[in-house]
Every structure is written in structure tokens, then in C-alpha cells.
N, C-alpha and C positions, 0 to 999 in steps of 0.2 A: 813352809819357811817363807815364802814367798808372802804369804797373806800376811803374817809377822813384820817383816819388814814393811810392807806399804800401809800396814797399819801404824804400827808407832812413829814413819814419817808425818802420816796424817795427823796422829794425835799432838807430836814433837812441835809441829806448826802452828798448831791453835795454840798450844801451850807457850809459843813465843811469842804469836800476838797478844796474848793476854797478859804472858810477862815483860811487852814491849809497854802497851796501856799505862801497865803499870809503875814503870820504871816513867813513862811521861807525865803522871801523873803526881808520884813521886816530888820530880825535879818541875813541877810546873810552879808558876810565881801569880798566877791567875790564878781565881779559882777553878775547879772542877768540876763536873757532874758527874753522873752516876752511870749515864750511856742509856737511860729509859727513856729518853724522849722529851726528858725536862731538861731546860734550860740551866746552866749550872747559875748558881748564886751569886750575888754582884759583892764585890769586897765589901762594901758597906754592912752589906746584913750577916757577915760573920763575924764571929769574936775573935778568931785567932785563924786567918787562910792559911796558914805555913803549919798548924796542926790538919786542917782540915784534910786539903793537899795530899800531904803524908800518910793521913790514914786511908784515905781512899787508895792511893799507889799500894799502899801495902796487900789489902782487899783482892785488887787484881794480881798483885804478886801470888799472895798466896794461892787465888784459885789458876792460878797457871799450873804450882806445885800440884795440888788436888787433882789437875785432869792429870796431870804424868802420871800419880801416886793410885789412881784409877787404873789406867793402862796396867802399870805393874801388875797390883793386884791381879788383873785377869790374866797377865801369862800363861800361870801355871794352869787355870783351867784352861786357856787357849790349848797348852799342849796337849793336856787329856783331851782333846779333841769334843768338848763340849759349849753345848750352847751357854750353857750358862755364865761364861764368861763375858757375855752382854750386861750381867749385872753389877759387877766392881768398875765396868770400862764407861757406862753410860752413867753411874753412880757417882764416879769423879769430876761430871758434865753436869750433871743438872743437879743433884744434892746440895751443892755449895749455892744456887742460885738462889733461895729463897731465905738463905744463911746472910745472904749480902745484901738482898733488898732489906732486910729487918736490920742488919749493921746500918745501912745507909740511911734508914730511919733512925738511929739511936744517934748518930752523926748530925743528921740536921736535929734533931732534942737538942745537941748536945752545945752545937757551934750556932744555928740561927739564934740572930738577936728577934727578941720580943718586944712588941712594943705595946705598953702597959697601954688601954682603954681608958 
């Protein structure tokens, strides 16, 4: 029971940092970035910052949702007392990631301006 509980503290906490991200990101008037290491985008080279903004908050919202919906999932094999509950809880952690870098590409497609050659 013990391991139950300091588990889904831990998970409960990443999942409010990343549903905090996202709620700042949300409500942000700047633009944003994605958290990889680039630089976010200067208002100029977007077409619309107040779509962009938004979908990116929403992004980290959701995957905040995903790692708790991860956690769930593995209870019940937590309680059958099996390992394999590492793969619904670690699944709600890194699945979404590769989900968000290709959203985050379809997002700058979709919001950088181009400039015609």
C-alpha cells in the first residue's frame, strides 16, 4: 500500500507540472516553445500567436491527463502484484512524447509564416 501511495504522489506531481506548463502556456500572450531547446518563435513569424499559444497549452494539458491515465491503468496489475505494471505507467510517460514532437511540427507547418524566394 505503501508503494501505491508514493507512487501516485510521484506520478500526481509530474502530472501537475506538466498540467501547470500547460495552463502557462495556455494563458501566455508571448509566444511559446515547445521545451526542446529551441528558442520559441518571435510574434512576427506567426500567423495567428493566440492559436498557436493555445494549442501548445492544450498539448501539455493533455499529456499531464496521459501520465495520470498511465498510472490508472497499471493499478490493477500493481495489485496482482506484477511487474508488468511498468508498462501502462511508463507508457503514459513516454508514448505521448513522440505524439507531441510531430503535433509540434504540424503546428509550426501550420502557424510559421513563409517567406516566398
Amino acid at each position: 500500500m505503501v508503494e501505491f501511495i508514493f507512487g501516485f504522489v510521484i506520478y500526481l506531481f509530474v502530472a501537475v507540472i506538466m498540467l501547470g506548463i500547460g495552463i502557462s502556456q495556455y494563458r501566455s500572450k508571448k509566444p511559446v516553445g515547445f521545451y526542446s531547446g529551441e528558442k520559441p518563435p518571435l510574434e512576427r513569424e506567426l500567423t495567428d500567436v493566440n492559436a498557436w499559444n493555445k494549442k501548445h497549452g492544450k498539448m501539455w494539458i493533455w499529456y499531464s491527463v496521459a501520465i495520470m491515465v498511465g498510472y490508472i491503468l497499471g493499478i490493477p496489475l500493481m495489485v496482482m502484484d506484477t511487474a508488468w505494471c511498468v508498462l501502462p505507467m511508463c507508457g503514459g510517460i513516454i508514448v505521448p512524447i513522440p505524439l507531441m514532437i510531430r503535433y509540434h511540427h504540424k503546428l509550426i507547418w501550420e502557424y510559421k509564416t513563409r517567406k516566398e524566394l
